[in-house]
N, C-alpha and C positions, 0 to 999 in steps of 0.2 A: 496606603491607597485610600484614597477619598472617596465617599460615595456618590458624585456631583450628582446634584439635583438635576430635573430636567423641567424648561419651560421656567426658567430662573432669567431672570434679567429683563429688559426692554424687551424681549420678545412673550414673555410672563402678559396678557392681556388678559389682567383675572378679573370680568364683572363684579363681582365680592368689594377689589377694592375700589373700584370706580363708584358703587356704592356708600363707600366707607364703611363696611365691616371690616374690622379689623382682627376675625377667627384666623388661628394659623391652617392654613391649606396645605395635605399634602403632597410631595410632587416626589414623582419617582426618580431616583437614580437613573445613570449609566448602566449601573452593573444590572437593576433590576431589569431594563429595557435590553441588556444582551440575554441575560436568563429567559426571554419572552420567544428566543428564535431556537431555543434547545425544543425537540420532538419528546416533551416530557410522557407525550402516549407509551411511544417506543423505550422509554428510560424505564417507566414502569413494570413492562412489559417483560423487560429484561434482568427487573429486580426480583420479578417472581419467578420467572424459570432457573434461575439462577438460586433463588432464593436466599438473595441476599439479607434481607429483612428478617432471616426468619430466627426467633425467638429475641428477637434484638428490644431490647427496654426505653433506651434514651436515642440514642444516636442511629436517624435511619439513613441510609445509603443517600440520600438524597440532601439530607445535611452534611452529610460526609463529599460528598461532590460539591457542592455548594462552598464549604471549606479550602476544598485544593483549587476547586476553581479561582477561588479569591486568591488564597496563595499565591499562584503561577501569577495571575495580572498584576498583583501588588509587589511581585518581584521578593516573597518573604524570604526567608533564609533558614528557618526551624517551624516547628508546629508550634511554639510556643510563641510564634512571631504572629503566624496565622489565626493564633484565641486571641491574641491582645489586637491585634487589628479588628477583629471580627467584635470583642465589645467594644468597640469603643464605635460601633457602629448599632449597638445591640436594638435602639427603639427602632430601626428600618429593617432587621431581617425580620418580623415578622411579614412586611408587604415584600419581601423575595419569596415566602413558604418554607425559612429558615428557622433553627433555632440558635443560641449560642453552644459553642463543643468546650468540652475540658478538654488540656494536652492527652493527658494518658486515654480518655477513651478513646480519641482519635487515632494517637496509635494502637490501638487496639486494633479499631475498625482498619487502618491501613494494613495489618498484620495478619489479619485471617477474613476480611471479607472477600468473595471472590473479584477479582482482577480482572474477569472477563465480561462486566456486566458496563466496563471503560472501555477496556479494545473494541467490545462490537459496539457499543458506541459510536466510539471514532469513527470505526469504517462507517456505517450508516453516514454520518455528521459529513463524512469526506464524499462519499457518493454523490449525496443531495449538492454538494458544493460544483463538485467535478462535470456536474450537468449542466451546469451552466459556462464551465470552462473551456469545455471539447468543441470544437464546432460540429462532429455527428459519431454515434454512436459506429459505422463501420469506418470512423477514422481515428480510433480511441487506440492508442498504442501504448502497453506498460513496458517496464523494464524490471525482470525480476535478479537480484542478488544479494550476498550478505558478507558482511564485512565484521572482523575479528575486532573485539574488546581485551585489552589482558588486565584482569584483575589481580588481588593480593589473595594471598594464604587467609581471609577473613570469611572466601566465597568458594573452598575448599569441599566443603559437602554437599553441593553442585555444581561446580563448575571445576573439577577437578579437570585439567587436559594432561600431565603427566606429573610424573615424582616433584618435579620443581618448579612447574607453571601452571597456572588456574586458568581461566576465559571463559571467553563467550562469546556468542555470536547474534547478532541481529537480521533477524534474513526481512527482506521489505522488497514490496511491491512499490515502482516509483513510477510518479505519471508527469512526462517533460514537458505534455503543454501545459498541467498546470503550475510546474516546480513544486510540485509535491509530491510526500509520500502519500500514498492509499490506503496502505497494509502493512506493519509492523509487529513482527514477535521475535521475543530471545530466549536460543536457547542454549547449553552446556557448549564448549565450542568442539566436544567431538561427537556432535549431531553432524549429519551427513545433508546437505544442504536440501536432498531432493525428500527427505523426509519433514520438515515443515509444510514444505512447498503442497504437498499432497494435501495438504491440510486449508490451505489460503482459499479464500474466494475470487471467484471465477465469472465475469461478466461475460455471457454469450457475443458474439460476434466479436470482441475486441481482438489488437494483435499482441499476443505475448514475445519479447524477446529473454533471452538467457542463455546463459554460457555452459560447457561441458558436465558442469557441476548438478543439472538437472537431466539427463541423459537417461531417460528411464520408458521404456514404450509405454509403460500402462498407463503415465503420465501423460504424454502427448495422446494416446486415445480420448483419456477424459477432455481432453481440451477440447479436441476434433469433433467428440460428440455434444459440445457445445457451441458449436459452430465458429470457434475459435482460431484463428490463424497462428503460427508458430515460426519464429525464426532462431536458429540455433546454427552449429556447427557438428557436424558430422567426425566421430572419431576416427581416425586414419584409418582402424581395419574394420570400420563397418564397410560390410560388402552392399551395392548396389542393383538392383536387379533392372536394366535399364528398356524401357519403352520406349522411348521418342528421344532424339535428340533435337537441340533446336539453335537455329543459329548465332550465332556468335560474332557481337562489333570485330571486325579489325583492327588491329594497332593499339589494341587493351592487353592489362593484366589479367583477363579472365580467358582461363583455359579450355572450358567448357562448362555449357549450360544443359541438364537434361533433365528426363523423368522419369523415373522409378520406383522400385518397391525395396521396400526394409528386411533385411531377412526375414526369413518363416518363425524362428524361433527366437529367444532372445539367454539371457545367462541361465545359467542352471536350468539349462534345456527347457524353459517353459514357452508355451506359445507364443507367440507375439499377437497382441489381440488388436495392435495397430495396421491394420492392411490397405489404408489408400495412399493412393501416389505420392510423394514426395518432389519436391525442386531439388536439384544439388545444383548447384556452380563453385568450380575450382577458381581461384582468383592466385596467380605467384606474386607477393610481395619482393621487395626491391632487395630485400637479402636472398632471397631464391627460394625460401620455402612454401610450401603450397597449401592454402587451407582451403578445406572442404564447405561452405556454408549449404544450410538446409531450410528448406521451408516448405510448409504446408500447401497443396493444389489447389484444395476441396471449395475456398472461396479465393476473389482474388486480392490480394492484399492491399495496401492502403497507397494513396498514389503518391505519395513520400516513402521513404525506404527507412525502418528503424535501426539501421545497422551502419557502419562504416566499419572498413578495412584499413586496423592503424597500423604503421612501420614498423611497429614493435615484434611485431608478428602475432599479436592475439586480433580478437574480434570483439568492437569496442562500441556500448551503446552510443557513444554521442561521439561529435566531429570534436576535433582537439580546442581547447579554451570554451567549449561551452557544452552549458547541459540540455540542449536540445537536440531531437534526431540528427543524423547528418541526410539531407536533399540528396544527393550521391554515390550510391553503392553497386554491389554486384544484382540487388535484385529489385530492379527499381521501376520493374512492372508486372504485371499480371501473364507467366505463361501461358501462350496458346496451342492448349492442347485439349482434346477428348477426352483426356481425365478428367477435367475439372466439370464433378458429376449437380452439384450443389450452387443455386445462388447465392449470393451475402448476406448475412443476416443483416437487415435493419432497425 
């Protein structure tokens, strides 16, 4: 990867040489002019609560980023690719705020500095990005899921899934208007999906959708008391406690639509500390089975629906051949009822 100079060529209007000096001037990179849009406050920021930096002699976290960042653009293929690319650039990292890396310290630093001072990172990095991609914050819809990795006998003393198979799992927040992810972690693949999840960051007002795999009330409380919307699937013997029913198109696959409360209690007899209304609507699929979908009262949700009902008979974040919402679903406006105690966050 080349360092291209900028302000090089016919557009280069350097008074110097219109003068006839002929000192070499110099002109920044590419790479140094994308390092200029990183939140180096917040990178900082993140290297001391983290304490990444600490007792560190040669190589600070910030050379160490600087390094994989070049890697990943330069397309390198070892750490060994990533020192030899990096001097052969060596008189310009000083104007990045680099230094040059040996192979082995850097795997060092890749091997025991903390990992999380990149993931929060990212998300920050993807947030600032995502604001400009939404068109408004009460139309902000994610999709949360996680999808299985199987590894070799090499990833055995964590990721151990049975006597003869290893994995892992990547559980991610994804955001369809911008075809990105937001929030990415992995972990052993017999982590129980709703235990990362409890962990992830939570943007108030947005609509979360996910599948039975997150099924946990203390969970949907935290969301609710963030003024968060929720659509999921109700398991077949969750009981419903029903308030209002409400009417119902003709000549559809939806069975009914209404409003209710959650049980009082939830597994191992513990409270249920989720107590505001809920949506259900039954929708029978063309094989004849019937699924329950659920969603939150408390605000009304976004005027696109993030769900569709696919033939399969599950409940599928996006419409078939593409990775945006489907326009089209069982819940594809705001009910009107006296439950809904709450305006929308904006």
């Amino acid at each position: 990867m080349a360092l291209i100079p900028l302000g090089s060529g016919r557009f280069a209007d350097d008074p110097d040489t219109r003068r006839g000096v002929n000192a070499m001037r110099h002109q920044n990179s590419v790479f140094h002019g994308l390092l200029k849009h990183l939140p180096w406050g917040e990178f900082d920021r993140l290297v001391a609560v983290h304490g990444a930096d600490s007792r560190v002699r040669r190589l600070t976290t910030k050379d160490q980023f600087v390094a994989l960042l070049y890697g990943q653009l330069s397309g390198a293929a070892s750490l060994r690719e990533i020192v030899a690319g990096l001097q052969s650039h060596q008189a310009r990292l000083y104007h990045l705020g680099a230094r040059p890396v040996q192979r082995s310290t850097l795997a060092d630093a890749n091997a025991r500095r903390p990992a999380a001072v990149f993931t929060e990172l990212f998300a920050l990095m993807v947030r600032q990005a995502n604001r400009h991609l939404r068109r408004a914050l009460g139309d902000a819809v994610y999709l949360i899921d996680s999808t299985g990795l199987k590894l070799d006998r090499r990833s055995a003393a964590w990721a151990r899934f049975s006597e003869a198979a290893c994995g892992a799992k990547v559980h991610i927040i994804y955001d369809p208007d911008g075809d990105q992810p937001v929030y990415a972690v992995v972990t052993a693949a017999n982590v129980n999906d709703i235990t990362p999840a409890k962990a992830m960051p939570i943007e108030p007002g947005a609509t979360y959708v996910f599948d039975l795999g997150y099924y946990d009330y203390d969970w949907w409380a935290k969301l609710d008391r963030a003024q968060c919307r929720i659509v999921t699937r109700f398991k077949s013997n969750t009981p419903l406690t029903v308030v209002e029913e409400l009417p119902v198109p003709p000549g559809t696959a939806i069975l009914c639509d209404r409003i209710g409360h959650l049980p009082q209690r939830q597994s191992n007899n513990r409270v249920n500390p989720f107590q505001d209304p809920v949506r259900e609507v039954r929708v029978r699929l063309a094989s004849g089975k019937v699924l329950r979908g659920c969603a939150t009262t408390s605000t009304p949700p976004p005027q696109r629906s993030p769900i569709s009902i696919s033939g399969a008979g599950r409940s599928s974040c996006s419409s078939a051949g593409s990775s945006r919402p489907s326009r089209s679903a069982a819940f594809s406006g705001p009910a009107k009822t006296p439950c809904a105690s709450r305006s929308p966050s904006r």
